[in-house]
C-alpha positions as CSV (number, residue, x, y, z in Angstrom):
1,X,-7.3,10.9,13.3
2,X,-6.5,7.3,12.4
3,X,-6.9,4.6,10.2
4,X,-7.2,0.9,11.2
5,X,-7.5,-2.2,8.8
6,X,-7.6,-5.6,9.0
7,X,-6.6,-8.2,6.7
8,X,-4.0,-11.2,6.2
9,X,-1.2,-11.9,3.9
10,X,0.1,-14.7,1.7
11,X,3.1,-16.5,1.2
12,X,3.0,-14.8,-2.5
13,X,2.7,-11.5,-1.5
14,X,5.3,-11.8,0.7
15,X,7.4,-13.5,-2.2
16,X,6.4,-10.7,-4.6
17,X,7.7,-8.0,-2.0
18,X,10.7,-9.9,-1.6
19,X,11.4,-10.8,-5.0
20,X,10.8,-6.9,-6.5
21,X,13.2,-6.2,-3.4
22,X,15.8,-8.7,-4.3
23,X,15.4,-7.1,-8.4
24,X,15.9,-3.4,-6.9
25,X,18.7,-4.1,-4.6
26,X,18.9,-7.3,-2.5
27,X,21.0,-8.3,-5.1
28,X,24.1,-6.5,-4.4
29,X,24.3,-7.6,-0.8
30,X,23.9,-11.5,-2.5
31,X,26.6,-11.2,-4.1
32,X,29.1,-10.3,-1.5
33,X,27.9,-12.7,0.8
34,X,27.8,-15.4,-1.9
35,X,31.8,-14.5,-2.6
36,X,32.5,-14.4,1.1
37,X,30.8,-17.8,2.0
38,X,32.5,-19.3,-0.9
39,X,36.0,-17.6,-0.1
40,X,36.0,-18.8,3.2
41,X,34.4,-22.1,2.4
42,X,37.2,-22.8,-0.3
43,X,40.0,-21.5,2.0
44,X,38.7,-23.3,5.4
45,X,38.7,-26.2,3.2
46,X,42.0,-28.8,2.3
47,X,43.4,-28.6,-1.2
48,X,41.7,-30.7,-3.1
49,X,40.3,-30.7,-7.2
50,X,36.1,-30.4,-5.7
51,X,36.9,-27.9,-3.0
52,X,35.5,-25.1,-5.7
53,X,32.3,-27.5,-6.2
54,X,31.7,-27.4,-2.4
55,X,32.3,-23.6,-1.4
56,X,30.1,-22.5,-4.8
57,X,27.6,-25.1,-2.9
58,X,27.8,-23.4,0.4
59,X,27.6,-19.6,-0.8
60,X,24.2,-20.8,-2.8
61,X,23.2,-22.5,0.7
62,X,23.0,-19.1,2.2
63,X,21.6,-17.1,-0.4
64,X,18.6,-20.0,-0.6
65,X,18.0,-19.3,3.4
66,X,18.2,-15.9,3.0
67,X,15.5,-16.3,0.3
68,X,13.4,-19.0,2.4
69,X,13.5,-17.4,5.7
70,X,10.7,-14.6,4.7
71,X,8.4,-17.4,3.8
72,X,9.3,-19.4,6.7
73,X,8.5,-16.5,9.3
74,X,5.2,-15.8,7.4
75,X,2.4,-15.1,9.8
76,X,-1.1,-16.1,8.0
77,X,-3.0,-14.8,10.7
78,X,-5.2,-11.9,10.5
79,X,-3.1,-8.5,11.0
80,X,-4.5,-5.0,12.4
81,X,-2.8,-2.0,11.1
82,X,-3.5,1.4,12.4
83,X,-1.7,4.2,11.3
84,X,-2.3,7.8,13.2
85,X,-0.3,10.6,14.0
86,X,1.6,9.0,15.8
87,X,3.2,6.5,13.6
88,X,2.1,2.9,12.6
89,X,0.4,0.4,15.2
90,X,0.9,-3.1,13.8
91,X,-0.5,-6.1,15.5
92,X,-0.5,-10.0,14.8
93,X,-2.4,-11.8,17.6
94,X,-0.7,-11.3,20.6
95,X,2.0,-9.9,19.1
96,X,2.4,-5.9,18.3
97,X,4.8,-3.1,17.1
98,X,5.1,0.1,16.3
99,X,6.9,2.0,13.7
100,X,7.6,5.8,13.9
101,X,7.3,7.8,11.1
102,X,11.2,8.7,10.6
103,X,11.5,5.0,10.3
104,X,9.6,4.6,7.1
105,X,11.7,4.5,3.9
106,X,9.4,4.4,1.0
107,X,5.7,4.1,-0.3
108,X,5.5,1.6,-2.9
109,X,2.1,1.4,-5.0
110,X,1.8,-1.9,-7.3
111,X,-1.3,-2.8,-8.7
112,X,-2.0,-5.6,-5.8
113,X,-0.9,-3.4,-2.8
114,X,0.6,-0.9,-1.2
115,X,3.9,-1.7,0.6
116,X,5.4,0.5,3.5
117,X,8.8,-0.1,3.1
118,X,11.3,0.4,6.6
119,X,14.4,1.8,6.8
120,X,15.9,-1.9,7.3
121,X,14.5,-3.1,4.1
122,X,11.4,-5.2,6.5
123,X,8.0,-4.1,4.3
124,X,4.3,-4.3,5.5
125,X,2.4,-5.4,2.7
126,X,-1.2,-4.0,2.6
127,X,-3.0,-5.8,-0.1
128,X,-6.1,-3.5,-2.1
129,X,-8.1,-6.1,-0.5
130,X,-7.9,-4.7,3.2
131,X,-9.5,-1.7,1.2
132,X,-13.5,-1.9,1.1
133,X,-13.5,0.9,-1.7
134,X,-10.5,3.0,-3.7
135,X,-11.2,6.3,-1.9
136,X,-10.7,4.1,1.5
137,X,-7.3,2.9,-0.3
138,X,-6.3,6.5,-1.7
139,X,-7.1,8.1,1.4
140,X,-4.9,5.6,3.9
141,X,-2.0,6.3,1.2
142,X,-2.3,10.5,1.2
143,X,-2.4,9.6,5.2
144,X,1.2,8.1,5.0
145,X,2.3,10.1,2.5
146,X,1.3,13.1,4.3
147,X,3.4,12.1,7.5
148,X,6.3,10.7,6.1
149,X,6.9,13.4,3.8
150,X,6.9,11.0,1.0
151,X,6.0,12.1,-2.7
152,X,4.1,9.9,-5.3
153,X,6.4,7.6,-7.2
């Protein structure tokens, strides 16, 4: 058996994944690259009174990409997602992947959509939208659930 849908995302949904990611855990990793960058910024820098000003400058730098670059690789076109026994079939125009089961970290259910989340942190954000009726939506989520061994949050 599978299921395929179709729909496209926005540049909020993907900001809403990455900002509830960022709240859970994103975070942490932030804030050791933000005291690296500024470490080595300060360090690589001469001794001088603004030398803090400019490394606290560079570590925000990268945390700001870091935060851009999801929105800057955001794909508006129209995505087909198929998921089937064996794993999830994920395609963007010409371009296509596939993600094995074992490879799929969480479930998440908000009220707006339902978000496979990878192992690496990368989400596919399935909007109710792509849905034509709940039971369509409830039966695609006991479908992943079901194969990824996942319980109900």
């Amino acid at each position: 058996m599978a299921i395929t849908i179709r729909y496209a995302s926005t540049r909020t949904e993907i900001w809403r994944y990455y900002w509830r990611m960022w709240r859970q855990q994103l975070w942490k990793a932030h804030v050791v690259v933000f005291g690296i960058v500024a470490v080595f910024t300060y360090c690589a820098l001469p001794a001088h009174r603004l030398s803090w000003i400019a490394a606290i400058v560079a570590g925000g730098a990268v945390i700001a990409f870091f935060m851009v670059y999801p929105l800057l690789r955001y794909k508006p076109e129209m995505r087909e997602l198929t998921i089937s026994d064996e794993g999830i079939r994920t395609s963007i125009g010409l371009r296509r992947g596939d993600i094995a089961w074992n490879d799929v970290a969480a479930l998440d259910v908000q009220n707006d959509a339902l978000v496979i989340r990878r192992s690496n942190l990368n989400g596919l954000i399935v909007p109710v939208r792509a849905f034509a009726t709940p039971d369509e939506q409830a039966a695609f989520e006991a479908f992943v659930r079901c194969h990824t061994g996942l319980n109900r949050n």
